[in-house]
PyMOL commands that place a pseudoatom at each C-alpha (Angstrom):
pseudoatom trace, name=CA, resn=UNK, resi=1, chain=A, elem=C, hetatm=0, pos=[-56.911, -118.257, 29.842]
pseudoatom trace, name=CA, resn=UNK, resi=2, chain=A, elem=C, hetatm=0, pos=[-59.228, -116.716, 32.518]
pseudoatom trace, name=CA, resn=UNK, resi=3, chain=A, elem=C, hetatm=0, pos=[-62.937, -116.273, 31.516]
pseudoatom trace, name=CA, resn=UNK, resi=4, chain=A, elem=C, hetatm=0, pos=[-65.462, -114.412, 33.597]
pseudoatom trace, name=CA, resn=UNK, resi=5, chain=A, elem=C, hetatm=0, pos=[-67.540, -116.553, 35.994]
pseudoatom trace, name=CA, resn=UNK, resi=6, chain=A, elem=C, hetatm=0, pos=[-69.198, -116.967, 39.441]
pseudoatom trace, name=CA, resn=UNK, resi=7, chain=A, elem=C, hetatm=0, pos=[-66.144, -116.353, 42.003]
pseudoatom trace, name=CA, resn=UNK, resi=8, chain=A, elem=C, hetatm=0, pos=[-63.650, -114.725, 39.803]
pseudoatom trace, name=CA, resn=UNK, resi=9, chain=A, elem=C, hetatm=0, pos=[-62.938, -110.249, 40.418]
pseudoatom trace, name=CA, resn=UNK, resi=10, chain=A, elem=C, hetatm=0, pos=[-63.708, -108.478, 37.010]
pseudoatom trace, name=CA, resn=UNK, resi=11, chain=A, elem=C, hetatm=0, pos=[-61.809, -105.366, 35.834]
pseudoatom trace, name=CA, resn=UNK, resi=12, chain=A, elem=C, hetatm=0, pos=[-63.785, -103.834, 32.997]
pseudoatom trace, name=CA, resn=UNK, resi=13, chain=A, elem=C, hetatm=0, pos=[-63.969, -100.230, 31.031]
pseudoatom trace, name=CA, resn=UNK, resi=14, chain=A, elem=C, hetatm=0, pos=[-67.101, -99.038, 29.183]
pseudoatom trace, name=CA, resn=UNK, resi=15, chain=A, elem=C, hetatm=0, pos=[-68.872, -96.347, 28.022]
pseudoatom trace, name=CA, resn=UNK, resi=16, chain=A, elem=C, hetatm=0, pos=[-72.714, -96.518, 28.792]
pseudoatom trace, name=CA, resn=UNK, resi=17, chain=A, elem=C, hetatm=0, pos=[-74.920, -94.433, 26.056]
pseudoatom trace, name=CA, resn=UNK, resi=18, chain=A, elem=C, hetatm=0, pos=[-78.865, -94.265, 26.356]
pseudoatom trace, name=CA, resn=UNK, resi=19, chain=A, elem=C, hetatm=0, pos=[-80.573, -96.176, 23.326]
pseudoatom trace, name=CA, resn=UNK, resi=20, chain=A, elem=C, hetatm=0, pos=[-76.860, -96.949, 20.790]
pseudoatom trace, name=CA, resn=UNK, resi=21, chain=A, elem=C, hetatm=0, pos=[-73.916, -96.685, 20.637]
pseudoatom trace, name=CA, resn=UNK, resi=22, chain=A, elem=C, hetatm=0, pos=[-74.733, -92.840, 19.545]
pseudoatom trace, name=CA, resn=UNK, resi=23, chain=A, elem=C, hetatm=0, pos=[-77.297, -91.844, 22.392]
pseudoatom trace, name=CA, resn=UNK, resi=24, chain=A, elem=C, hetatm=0, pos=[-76.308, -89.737, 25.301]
pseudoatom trace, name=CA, resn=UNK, resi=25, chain=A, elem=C, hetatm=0, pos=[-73.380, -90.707, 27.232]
pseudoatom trace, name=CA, resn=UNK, resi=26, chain=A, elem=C, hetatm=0, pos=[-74.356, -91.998, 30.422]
pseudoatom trace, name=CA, resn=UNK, resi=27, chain=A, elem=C, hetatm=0, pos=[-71.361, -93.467, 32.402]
pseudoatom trace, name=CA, resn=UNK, resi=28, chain=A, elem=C, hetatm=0, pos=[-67.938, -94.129, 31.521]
pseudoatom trace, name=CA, resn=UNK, resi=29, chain=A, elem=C, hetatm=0, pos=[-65.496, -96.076, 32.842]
pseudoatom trace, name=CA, resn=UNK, resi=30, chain=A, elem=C, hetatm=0, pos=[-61.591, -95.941, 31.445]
pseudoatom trace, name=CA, resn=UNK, resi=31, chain=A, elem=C, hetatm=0, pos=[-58.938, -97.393, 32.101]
pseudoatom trace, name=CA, resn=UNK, resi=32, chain=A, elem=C, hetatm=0, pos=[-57.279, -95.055, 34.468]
pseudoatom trace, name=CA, resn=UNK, resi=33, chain=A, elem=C, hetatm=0, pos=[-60.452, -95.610, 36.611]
pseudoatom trace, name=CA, resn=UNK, resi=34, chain=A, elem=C, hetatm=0, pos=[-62.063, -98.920, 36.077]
pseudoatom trace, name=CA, resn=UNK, resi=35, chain=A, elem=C, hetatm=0, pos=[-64.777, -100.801, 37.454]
pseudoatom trace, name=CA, resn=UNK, resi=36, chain=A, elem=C, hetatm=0, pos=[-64.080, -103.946, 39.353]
pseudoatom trace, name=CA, resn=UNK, resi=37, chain=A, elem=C, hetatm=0, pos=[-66.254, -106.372, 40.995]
pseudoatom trace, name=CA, resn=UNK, resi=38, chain=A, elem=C, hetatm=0, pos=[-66.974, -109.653, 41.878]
pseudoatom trace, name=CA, resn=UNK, resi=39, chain=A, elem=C, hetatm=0, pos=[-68.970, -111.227, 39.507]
pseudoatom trace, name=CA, resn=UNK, resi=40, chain=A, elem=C, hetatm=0, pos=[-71.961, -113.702, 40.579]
pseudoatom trace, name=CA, resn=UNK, resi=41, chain=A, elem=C, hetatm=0, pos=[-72.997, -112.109, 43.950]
pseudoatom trace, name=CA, resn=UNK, resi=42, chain=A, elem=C, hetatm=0, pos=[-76.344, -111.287, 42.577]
pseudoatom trace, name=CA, resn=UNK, resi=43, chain=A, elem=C, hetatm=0, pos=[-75.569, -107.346, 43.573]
pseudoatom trace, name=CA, resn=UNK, resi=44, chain=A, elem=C, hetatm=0, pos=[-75.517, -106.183, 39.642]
pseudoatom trace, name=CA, resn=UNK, resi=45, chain=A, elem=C, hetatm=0, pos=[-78.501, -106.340, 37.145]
pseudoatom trace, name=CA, resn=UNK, resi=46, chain=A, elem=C, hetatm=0, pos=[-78.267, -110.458, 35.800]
pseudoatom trace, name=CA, resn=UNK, resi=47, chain=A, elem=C, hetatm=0, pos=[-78.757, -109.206, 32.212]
pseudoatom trace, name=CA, resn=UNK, resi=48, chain=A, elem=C, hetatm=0, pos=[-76.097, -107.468, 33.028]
pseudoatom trace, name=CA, resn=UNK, resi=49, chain=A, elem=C, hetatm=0, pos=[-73.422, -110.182, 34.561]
pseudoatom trace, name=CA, resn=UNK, resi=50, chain=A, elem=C, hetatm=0, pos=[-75.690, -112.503, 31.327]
pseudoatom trace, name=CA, resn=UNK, resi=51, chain=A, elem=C, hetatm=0, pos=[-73.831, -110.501, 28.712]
pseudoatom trace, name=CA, resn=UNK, resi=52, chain=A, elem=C, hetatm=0, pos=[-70.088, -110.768, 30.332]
pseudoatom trace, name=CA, resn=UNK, resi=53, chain=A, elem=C, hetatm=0, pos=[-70.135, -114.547, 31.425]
pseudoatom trace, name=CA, resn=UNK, resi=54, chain=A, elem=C, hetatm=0, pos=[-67.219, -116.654, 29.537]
pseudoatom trace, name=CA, resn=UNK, resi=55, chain=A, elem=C, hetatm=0, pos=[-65.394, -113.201, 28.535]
pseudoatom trace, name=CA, resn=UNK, resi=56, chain=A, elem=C, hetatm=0, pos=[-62.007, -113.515, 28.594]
pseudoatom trace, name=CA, resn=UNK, resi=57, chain=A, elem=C, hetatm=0, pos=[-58.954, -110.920, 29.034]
pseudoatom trace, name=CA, resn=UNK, resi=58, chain=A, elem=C, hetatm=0, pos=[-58.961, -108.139, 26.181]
pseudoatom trace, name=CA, resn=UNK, resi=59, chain=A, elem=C, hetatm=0, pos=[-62.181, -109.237, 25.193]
pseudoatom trace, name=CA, resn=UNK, resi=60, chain=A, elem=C, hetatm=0, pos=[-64.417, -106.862, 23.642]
pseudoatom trace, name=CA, resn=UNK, resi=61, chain=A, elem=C, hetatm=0, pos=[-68.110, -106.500, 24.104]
pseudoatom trace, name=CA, resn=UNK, resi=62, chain=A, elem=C, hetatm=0, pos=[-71.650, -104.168, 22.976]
pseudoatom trace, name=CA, resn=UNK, resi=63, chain=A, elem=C, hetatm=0, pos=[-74.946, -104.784, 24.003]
pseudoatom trace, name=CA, resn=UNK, resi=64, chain=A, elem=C, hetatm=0, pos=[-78.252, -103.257, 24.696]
pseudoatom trace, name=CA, resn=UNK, resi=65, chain=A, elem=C, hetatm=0, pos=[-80.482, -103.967, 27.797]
pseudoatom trace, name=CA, resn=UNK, resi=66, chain=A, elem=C, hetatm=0, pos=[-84.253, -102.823, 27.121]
pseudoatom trace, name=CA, resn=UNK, resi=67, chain=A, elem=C, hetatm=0, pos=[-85.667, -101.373, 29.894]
pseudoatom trace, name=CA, resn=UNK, resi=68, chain=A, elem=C, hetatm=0, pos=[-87.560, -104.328, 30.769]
pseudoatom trace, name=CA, resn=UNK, resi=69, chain=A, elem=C, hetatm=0, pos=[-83.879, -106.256, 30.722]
pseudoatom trace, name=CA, resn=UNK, resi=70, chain=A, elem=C, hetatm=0, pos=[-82.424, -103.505, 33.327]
pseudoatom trace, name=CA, resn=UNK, resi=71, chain=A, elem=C, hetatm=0, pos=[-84.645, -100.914, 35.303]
pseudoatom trace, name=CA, resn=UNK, resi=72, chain=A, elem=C, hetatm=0, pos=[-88.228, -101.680, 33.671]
pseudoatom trace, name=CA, resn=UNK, resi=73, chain=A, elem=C, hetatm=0, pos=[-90.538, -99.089, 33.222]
pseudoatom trace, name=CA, resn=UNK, resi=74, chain=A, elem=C, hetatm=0, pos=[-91.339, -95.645, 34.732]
pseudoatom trace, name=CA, resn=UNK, resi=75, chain=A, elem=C, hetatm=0, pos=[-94.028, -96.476, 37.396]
pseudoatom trace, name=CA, resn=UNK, resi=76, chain=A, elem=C, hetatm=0, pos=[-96.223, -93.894, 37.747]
pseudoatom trace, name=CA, resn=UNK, resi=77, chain=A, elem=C, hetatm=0, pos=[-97.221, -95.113, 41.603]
pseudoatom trace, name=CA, resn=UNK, resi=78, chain=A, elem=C, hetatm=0, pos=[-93.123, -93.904, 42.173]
pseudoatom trace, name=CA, resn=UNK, resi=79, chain=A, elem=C, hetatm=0, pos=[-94.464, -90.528, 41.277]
pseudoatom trace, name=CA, resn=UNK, resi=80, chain=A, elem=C, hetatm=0, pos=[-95.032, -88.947, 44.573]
pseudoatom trace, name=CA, resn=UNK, resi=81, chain=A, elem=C, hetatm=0, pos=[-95.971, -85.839, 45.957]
pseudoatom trace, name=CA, resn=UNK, resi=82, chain=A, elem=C, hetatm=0, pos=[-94.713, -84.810, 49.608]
pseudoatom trace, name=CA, resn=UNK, resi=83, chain=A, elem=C, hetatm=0, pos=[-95.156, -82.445, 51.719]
pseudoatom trace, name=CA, resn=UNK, resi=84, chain=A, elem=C, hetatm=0, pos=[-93.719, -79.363, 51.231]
pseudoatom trace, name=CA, resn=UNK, resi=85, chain=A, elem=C, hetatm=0, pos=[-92.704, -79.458, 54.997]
pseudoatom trace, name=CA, resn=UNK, resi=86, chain=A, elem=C, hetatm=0, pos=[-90.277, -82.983, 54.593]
pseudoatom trace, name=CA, resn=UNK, resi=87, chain=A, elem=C, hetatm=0, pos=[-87.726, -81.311, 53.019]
pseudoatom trace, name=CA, resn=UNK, resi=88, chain=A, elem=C, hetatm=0, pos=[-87.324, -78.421, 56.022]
pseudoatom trace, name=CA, resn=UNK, resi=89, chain=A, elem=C, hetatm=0, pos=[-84.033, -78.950, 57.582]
pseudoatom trace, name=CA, resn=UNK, resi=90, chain=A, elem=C, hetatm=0, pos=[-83.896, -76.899, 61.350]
pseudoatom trace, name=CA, resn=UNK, resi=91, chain=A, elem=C, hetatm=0, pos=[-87.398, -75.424, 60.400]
pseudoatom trace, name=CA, resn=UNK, resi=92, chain=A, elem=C, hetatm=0, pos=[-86.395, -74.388, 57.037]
pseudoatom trace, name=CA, resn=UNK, resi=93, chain=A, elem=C, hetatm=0, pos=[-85.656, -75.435, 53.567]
pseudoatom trace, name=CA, resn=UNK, resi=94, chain=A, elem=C, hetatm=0, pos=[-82.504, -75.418, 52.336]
pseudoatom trace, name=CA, resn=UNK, resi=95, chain=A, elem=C, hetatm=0, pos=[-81.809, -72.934, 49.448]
pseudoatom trace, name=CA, resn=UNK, resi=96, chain=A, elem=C, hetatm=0, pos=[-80.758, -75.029, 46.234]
pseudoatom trace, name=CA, resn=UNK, resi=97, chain=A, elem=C, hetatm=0, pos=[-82.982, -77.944, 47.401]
pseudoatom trace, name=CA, resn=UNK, resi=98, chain=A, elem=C, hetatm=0, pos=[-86.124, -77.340, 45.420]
pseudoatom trace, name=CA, resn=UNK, resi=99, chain=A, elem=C, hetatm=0, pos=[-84.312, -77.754, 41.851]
pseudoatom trace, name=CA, resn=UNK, resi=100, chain=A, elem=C, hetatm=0, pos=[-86.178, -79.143, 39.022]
pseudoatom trace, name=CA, resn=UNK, resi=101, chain=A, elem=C, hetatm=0, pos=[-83.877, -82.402, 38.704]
pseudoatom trace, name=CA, resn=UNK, resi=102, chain=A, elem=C, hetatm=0, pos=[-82.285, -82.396, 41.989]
pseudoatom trace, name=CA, resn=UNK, resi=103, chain=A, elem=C, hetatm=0, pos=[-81.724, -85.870, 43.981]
pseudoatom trace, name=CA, resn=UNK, resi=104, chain=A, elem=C, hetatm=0, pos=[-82.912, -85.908, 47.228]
pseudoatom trace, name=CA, resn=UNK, resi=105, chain=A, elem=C, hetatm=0, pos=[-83.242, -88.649, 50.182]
pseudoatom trace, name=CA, resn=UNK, resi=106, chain=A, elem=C, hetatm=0, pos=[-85.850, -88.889, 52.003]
pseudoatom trace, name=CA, resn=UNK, resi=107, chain=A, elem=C, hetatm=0, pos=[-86.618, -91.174, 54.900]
pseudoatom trace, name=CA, resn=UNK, resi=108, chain=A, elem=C, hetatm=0, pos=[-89.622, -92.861, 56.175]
pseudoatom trace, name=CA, resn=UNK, resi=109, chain=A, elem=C, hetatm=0, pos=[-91.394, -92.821, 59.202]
pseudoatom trace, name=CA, resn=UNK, resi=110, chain=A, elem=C, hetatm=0, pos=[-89.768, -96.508, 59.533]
pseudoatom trace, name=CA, resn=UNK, resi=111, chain=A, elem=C, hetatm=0, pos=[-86.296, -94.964, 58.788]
pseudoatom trace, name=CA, resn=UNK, resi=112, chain=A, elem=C, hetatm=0, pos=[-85.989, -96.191, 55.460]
pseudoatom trace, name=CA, resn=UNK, resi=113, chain=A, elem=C, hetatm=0, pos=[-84.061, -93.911, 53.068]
pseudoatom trace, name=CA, resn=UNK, resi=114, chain=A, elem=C, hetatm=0, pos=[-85.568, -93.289, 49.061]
pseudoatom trace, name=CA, resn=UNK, resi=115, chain=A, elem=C, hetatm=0, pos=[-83.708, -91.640, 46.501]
pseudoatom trace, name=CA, resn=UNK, resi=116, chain=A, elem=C, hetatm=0, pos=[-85.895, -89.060, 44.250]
pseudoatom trace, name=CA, resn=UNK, resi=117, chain=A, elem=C, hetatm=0, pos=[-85.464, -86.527, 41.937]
pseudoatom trace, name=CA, resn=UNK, resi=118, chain=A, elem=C, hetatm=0, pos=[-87.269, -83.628, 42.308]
pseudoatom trace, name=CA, resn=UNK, resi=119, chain=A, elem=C, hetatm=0, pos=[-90.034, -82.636, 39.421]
pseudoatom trace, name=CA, resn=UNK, resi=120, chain=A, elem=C, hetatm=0, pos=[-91.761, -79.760, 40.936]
pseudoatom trace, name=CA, resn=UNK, resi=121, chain=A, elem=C, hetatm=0, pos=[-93.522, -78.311, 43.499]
pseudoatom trace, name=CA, resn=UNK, resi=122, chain=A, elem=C, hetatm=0, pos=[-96.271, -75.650, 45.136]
pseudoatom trace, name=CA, resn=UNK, resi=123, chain=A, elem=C, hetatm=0, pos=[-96.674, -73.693, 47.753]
pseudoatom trace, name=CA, resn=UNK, resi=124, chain=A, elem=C, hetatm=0, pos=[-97.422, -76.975, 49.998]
pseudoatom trace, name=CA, resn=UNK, resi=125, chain=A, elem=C, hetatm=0, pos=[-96.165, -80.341, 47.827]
pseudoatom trace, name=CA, resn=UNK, resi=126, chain=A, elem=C, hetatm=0, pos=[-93.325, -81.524, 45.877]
pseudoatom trace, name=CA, resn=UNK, resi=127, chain=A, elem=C, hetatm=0, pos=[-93.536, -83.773, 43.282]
pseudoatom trace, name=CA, resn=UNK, resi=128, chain=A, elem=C, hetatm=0, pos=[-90.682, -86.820, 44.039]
pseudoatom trace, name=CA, resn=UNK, resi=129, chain=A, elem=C, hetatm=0, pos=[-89.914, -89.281, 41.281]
pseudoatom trace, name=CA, resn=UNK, resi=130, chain=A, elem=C, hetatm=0, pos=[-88.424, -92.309, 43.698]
pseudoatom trace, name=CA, resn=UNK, resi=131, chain=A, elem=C, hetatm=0, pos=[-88.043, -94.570, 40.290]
pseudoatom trace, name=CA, resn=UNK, resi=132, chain=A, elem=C, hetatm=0, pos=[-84.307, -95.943, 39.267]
pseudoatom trace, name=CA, resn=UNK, resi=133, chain=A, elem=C, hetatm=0, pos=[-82.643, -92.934, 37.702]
pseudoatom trace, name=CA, resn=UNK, resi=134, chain=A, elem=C, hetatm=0, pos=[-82.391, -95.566, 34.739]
pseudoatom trace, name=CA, resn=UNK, resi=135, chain=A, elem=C, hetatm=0, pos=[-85.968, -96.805, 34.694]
pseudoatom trace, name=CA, resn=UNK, resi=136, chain=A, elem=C, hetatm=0, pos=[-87.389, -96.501, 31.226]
pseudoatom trace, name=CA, resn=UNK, resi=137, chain=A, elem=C, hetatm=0, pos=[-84.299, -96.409, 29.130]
pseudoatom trace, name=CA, resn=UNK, resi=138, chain=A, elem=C, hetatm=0, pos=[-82.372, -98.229, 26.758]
pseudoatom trace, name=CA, resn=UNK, resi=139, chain=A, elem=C, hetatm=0, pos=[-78.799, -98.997, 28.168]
pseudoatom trace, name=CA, resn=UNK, resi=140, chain=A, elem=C, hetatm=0, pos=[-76.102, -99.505, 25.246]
pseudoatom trace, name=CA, resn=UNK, resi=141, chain=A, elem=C, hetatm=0, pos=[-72.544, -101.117, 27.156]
pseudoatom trace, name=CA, resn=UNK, resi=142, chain=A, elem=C, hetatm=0, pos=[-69.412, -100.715, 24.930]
pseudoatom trace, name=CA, resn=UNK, resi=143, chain=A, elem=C, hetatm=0, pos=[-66.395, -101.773, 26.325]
pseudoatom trace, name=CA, resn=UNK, resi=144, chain=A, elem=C, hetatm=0, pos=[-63.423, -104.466, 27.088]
pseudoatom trace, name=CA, resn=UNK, resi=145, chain=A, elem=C, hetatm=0, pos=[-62.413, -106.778, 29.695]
pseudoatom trace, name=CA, resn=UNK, resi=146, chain=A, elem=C, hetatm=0, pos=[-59.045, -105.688, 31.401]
pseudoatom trace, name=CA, resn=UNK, resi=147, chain=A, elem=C, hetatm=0, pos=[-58.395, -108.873, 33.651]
pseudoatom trace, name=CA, resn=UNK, resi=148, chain=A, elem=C, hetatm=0, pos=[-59.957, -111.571, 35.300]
pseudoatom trace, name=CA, resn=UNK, resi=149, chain=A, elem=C, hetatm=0, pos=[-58.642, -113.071, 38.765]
pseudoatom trace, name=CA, resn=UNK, resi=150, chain=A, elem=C, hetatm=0, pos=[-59.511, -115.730, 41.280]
pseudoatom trace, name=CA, resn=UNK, resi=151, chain=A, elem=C, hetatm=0, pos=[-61.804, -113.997, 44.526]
pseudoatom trace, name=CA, resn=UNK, resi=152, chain=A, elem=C, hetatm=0, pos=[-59.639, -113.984, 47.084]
pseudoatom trace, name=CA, resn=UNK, resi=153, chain=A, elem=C, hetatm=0, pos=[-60.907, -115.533, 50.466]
pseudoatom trace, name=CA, resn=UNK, resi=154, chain=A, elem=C, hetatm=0, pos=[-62.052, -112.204, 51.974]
pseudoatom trace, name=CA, resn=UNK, resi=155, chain=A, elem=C, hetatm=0, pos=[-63.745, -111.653, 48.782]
pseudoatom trace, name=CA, resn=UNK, resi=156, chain=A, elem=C, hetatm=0, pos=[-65.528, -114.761, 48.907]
pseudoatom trace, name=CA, resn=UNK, resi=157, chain=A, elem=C, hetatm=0, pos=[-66.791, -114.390, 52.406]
pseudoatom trace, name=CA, resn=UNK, resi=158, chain=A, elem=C, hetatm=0, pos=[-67.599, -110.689, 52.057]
pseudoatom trace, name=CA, resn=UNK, resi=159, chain=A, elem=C, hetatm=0, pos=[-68.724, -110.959, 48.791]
pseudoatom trace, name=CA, resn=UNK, resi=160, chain=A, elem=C, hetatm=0, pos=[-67.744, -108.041, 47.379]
pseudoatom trace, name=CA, resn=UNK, resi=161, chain=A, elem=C, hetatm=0, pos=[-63.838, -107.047, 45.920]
pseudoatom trace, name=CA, resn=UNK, resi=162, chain=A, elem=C, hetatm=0, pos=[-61.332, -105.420, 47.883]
pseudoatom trace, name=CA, resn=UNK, resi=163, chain=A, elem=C, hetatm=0, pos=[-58.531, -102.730, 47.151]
pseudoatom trace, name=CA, resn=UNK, resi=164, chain=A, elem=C, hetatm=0, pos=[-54.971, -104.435, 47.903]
pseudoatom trace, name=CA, resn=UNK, resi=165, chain=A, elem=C, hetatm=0, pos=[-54.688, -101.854, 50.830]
pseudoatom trace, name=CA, resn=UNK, resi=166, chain=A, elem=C, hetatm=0, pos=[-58.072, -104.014, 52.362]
pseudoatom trace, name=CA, resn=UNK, resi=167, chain=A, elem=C, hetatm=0, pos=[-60.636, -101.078, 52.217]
pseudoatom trace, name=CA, resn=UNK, resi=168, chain=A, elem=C, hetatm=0, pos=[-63.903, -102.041, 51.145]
pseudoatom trace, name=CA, resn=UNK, resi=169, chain=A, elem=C, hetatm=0, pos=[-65.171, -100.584, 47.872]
pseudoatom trace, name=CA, resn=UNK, resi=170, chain=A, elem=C, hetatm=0, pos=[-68.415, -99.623, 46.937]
pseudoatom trace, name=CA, resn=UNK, resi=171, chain=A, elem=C, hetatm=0, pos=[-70.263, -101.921, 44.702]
pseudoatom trace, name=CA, resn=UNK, resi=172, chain=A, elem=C, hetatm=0, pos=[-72.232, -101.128, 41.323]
pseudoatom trace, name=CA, resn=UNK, resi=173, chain=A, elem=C, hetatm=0, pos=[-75.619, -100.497, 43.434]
pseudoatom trace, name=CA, resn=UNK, resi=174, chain=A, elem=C, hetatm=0, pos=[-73.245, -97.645, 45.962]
pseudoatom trace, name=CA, resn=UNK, resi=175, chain=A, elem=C, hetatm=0, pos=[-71.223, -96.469, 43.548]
pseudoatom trace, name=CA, resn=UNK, resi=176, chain=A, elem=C, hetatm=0, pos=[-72.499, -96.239, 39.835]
pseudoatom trace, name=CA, resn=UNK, resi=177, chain=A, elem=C, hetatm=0, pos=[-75.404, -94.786, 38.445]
pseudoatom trace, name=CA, resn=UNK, resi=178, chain=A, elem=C, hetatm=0, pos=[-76.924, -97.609, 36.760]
pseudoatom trace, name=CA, resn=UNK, resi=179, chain=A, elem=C, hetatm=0, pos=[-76.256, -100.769, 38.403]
for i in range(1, 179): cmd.bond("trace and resi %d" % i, "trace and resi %d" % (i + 1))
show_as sticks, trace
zoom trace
């Protein structure tokens, strides 16, 4: 029997809920569109990979990350305000942008890119929150392991899983909202 560990590709569904199993749903993941990954590569949350080590096929698992387990807390030094003038786009701001919960990226003067969402803003600032969408909250993970395979070469040197058809997938940190 195949049990997860460092160098094997994971399929797994869940349902993520903030706080239990009855909080807000979060993030799901069925079985028509699983996640998949190569476990160990140190690209999802360890607590994370912690709570799915020495799973095998069609097992079952629940657990709870506290915030301090996943995302931490909200840091108020993430809590920004920029000028009003960063988010003009050919001289102008874009209609739509400045939405009370809106995402935005925003890039440095170094060229680094930082995901926000936007809290408010006057006539000259907006107020950015650049934490981890998930910073602060509880993370409840209900779900079952679909199967568990060897890492295939590619996989191993790449270190991430790839489709059959050889395209590169995102990972949890591209693709999902959480990890």
């Amino acid at each position: 029997m195949n049990v997860i560990e460092e160098q094997q590709v994971v399929t797994i569904t869940y349902e993520l809920r903030e706080d239990n199993g009855e909080g807000e749903l979060l993030e799901r993941m069925d079985a028509n569109y699983p996640f998949i990954f190569l476990f160990g590569t140190g690209k999802l949350l360890k607590s994370f990979e912690d709570q799915l080590f020495g799973l095998g096929e069609e097992d079952a698992f629940e657990f709870v990350l506290r915030p301090e387990q996943a995302y931490g807390p909200i840091q108020q030094r993430d809590i920004v305000s920029v000028p009003k003038h960063a988010f003009e786009i050919d001289g102008a701001i874009p209609p739509n942008m400045l939405v009370e919960g809106n995402y935005v990226a925003l890039t440095n003067d170094e060229g680094r890119t930082y995901n926000g969402k936007i809290l408010s803003w006057t006539e000259h600032e907006v107020t950015v929150d650049f934490n981890h969408a998930m910073a602060g909250k509880t993370l409840h993970f209900k779900g079952a392991v679909l199967n568990i395979r060897p890492a295939t070469i590619d996989e191993l040197i790449r270190q991430h899983y790839i489709e059959d058809d050889g395209v590169r997938r995102p990972d949890f940190g591209e693709s999902s909202s959480f990890l």
